[in-house]
C-alpha positions as CSV (number, residue, x, y, z in Angstrom):
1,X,64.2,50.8,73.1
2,X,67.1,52.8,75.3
3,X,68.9,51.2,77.5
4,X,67.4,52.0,80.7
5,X,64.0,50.1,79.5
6,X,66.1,47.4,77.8
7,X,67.4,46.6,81.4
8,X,64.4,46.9,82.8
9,X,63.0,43.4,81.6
10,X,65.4,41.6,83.7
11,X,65.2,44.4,86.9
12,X,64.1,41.6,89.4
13,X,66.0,38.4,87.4
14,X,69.2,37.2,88.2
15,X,71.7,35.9,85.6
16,X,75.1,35.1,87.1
17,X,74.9,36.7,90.0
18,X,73.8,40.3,88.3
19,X,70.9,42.8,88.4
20,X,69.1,45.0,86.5
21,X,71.5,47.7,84.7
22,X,74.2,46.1,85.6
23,X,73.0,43.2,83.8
24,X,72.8,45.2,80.5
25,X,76.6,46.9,81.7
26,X,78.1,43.2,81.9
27,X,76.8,42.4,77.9
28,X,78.0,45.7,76.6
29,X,81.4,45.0,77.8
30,X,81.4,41.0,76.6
31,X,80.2,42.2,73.5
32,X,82.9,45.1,73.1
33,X,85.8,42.7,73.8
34,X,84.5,40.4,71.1
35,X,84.9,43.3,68.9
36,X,81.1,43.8,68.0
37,X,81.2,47.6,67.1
38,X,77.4,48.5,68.0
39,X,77.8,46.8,71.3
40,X,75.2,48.7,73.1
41,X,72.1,48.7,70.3
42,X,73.0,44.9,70.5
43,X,73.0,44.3,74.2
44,X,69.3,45.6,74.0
45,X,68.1,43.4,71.4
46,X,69.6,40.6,72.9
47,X,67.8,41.5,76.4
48,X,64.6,42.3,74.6
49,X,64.6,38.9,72.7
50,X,65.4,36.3,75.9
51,X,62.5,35.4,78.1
52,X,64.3,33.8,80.8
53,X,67.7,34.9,82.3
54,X,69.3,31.7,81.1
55,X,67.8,32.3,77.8
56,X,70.1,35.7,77.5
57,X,73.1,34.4,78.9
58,X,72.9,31.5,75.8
59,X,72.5,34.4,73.8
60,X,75.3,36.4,74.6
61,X,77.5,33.6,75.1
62,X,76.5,33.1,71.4
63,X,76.9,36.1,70.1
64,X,80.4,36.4,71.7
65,X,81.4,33.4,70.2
66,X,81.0,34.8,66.6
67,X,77.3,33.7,65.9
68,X,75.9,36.5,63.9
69,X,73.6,38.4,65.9
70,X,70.4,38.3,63.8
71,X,70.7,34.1,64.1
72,X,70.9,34.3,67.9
73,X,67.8,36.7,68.3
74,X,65.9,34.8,65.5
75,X,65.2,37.8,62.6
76,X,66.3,40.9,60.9
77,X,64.8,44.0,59.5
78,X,65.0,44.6,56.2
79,X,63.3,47.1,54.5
80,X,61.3,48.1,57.6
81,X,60.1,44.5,57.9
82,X,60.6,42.1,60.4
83,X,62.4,38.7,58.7
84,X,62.5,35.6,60.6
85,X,66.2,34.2,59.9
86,X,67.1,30.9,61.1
87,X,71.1,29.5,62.0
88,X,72.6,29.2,59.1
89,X,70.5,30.8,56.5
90,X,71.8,34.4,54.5
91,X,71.1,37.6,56.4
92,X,69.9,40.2,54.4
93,X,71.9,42.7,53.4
94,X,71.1,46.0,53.6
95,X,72.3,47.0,50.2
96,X,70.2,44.8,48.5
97,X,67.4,47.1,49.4
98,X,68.1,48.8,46.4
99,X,67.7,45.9,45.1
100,X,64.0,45.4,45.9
101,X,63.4,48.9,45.1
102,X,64.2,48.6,41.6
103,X,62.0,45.5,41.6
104,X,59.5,47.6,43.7
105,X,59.1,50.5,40.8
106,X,58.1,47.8,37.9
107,X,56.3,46.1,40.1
108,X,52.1,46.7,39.7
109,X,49.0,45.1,41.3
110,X,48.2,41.6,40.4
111,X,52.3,41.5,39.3
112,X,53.4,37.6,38.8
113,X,56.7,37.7,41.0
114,X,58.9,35.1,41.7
115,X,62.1,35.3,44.3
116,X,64.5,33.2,43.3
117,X,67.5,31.7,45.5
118,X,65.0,33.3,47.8
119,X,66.9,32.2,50.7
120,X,65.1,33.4,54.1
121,X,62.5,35.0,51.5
122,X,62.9,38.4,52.2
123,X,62.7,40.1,49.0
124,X,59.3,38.4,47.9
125,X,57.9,39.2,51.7
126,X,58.9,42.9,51.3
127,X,58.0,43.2,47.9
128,X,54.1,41.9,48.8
129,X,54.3,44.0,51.9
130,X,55.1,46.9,49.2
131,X,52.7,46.5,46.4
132,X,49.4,44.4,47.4
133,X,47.8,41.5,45.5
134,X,50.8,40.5,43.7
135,X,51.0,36.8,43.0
136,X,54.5,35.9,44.9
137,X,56.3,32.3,44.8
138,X,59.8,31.5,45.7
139,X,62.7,28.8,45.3
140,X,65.4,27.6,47.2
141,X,67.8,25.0,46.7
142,X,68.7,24.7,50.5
143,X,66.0,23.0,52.4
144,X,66.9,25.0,55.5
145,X,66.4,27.6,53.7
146,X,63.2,26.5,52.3
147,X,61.9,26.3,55.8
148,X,62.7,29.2,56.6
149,X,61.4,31.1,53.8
150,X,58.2,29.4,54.6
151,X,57.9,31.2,57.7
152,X,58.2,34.9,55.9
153,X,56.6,33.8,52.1
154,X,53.8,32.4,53.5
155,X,52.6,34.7,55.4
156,X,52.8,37.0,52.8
157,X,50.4,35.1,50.7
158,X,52.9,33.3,48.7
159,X,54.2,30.1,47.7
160,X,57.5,28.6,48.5
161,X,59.2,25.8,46.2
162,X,62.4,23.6,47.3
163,X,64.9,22.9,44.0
164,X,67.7,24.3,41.7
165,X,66.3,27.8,40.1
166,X,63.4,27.2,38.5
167,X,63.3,23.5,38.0
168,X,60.3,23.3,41.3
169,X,57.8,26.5,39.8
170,X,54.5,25.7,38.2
171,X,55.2,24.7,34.9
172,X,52.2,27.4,34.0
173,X,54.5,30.1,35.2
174,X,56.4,29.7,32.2
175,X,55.8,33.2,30.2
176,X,53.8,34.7,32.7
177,X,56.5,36.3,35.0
178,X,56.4,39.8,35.6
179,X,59.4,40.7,38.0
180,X,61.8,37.7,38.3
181,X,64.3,39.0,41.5
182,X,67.3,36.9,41.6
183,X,70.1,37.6,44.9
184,X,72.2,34.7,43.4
185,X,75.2,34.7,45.0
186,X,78.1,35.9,42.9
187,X,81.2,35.9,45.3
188,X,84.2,33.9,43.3
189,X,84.9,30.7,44.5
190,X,88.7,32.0,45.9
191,X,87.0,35.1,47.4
192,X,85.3,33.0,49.8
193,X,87.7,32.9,52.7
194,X,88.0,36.7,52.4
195,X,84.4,37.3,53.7
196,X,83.7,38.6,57.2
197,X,83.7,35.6,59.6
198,X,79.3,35.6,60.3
199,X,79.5,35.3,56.8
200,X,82.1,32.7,55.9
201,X,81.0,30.6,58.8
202,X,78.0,30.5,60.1
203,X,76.0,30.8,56.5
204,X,75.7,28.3,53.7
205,X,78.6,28.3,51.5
206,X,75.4,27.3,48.7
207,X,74.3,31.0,49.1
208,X,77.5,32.2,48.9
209,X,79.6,30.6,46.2
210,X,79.1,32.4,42.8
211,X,81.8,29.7,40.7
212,X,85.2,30.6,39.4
213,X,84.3,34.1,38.6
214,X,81.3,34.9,41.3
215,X,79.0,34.8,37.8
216,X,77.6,30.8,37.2
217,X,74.7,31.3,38.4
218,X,73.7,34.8,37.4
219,X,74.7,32.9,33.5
220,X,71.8,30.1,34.9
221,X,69.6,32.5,35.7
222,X,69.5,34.5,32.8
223,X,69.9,31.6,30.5
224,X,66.5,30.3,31.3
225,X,64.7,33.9,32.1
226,X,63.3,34.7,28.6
227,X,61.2,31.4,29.1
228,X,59.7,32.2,32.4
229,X,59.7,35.8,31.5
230,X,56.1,37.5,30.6
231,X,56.4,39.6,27.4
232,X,58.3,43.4,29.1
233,X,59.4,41.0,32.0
234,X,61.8,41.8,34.1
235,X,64.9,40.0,35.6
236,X,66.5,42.1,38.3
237,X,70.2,40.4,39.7
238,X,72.8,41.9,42.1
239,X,76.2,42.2,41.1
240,X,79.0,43.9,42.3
241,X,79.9,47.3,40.5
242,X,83.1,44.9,38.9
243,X,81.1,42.5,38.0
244,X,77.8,44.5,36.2
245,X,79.3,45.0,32.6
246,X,79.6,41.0,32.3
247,X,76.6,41.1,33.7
248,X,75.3,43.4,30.7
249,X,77.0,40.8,28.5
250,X,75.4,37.7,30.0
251,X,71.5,39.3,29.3
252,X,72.3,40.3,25.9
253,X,73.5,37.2,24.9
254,X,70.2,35.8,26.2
255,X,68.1,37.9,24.6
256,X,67.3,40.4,27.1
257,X,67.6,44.3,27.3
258,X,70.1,45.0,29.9
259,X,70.2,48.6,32.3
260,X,72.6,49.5,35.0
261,X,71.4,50.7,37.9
262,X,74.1,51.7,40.9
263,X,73.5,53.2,44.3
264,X,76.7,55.3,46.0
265,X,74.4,55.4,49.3
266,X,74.2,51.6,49.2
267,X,77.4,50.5,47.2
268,X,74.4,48.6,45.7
269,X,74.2,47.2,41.6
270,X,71.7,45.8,39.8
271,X,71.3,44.8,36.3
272,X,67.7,44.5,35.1
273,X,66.6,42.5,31.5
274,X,63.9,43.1,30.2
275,X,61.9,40.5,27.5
276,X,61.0,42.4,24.6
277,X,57.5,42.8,24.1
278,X,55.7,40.3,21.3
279,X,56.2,41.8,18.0
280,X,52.7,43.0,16.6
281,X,50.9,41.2,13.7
């Protein structure tokens, strides 16, 4: 949308006394003195999102205040899709595309999937949106976050779960997983109040907080996987590029056959186990 039809929807509308362009003029400038770089692309997604003039000035005045923009319009895309992301739940990054394009490549029709620490759901949604007639559940710790997800899993055809890790699936899952995607989060505990602001504030420390080394949950994870896994399984994790060879260590001493894969475009790693396939008789 440019900006002349962004400005349109409010032509005729008053809020605070302005008009039309100069409505989407006075948002651009609030937002560039409260240091938000791509002031204009989000001056017309906050006018496309409000439906009444009040509506945008509580926006902006959000916004401005530090509330990160895809919580005061209510989504994000990711991966082409449209996410529905709630106050307080994980944004999406967009690195972690690569992510769900590793997961993407092993994953094949009727696939048993599971998103876990799913937070808004956005990998499992994209990942059904990618490959049809997979069989998708998710889990969530954080019952906001369960809500959420329940918006975007759902209508993907999935099921959503509210626990730690795997402790709410369907027992029956157990060996029958084909791609297990895991965005744990894996910032150290002391890195914490080095993240961006939106992040540090206004998301759950629960999806942020990876333990004393960023890795206690990735060791969770992987600890349990060859149980859940399906025979040539896969468990896919992000990691920072620092992190991975721990990373590598943590599968293999679980059992599972570990590959790096980096992205320079994205500044994006994943480590992938894979369960070794049954032993013939």
């Amino acid at each position: 949308m440019d900006s002349r039809k962004a400005s349109l929807s409010f032509e005729k509308a008053n809020c605070g006394g302005f008009h039309g362009g100069a409505i989407y003029t006075i948002i651009v400038n609030r937002l560039r003195a409260a240091g938000c770089v791509f002031a204009e692309d989000e001056a017309q997604l906050l006018i496309s999102a409000a439906r009444t003039p009040k509506d945008l000035t509580a926006m902006v005045d959000r916004r401005v205040a530090g509330l990160p923009l895809e919580h005061v319009i209510g989504w994000t895309k990711f991966c082409g899709l449209r996410i529905a992301v709630d106050p307080g739940i994980f944004v999406p990054r967009n690195r972690t595309e690569f992510l769900v394009r590793q997961a993407a490549a092993l994953t094949r029709p009727g696939s048993v999937v599971v998103d876990l620490c799913c937070g808004s759901g956005a990998l499992g949604a994209v990942l059904a949106a990618m490959q049809e007639r997979i069989e998708l559940y998710a889990s969530d710790i954080d019952p906001a976050a369960v809500r959420c997800a329940l918006r975007n899993v759902t209508a993907a055809g999935g099921y959503v779960y509210e626990g730690d890790l795997y402790e709410p699936l369907p027992v029956i899952l157990q060996g029958h997983i084909d791609v297990l995607v895991a965005n744990v989060p894996y910032v150290p505990t002391e890195a914490i109040g080095l993240l961006p602001p939106e992040a540090r504030i206004h998301e759950a420390r629960v999806a942020l907080d990876g333990g004393t080394d960023g890795l206690d949950i990735q060791r969770r994870v992987a600890a349990e996987a060859p149980l859940w896994l399906a025979p040539g399984g896969h468990l896919l994790i992000e990691t920072s590029e620092q992190q991975a060879p721990h990373t590598v260590e943590i599968f293999t001493h679980n059992g599972l056959i570990p590959q790096v894969a980096h992205s320079e475009e994205l500044d994006a790693t994943v480590v992938i186990g894979t369960k070794m396939q049954n032993k013939s008789t």
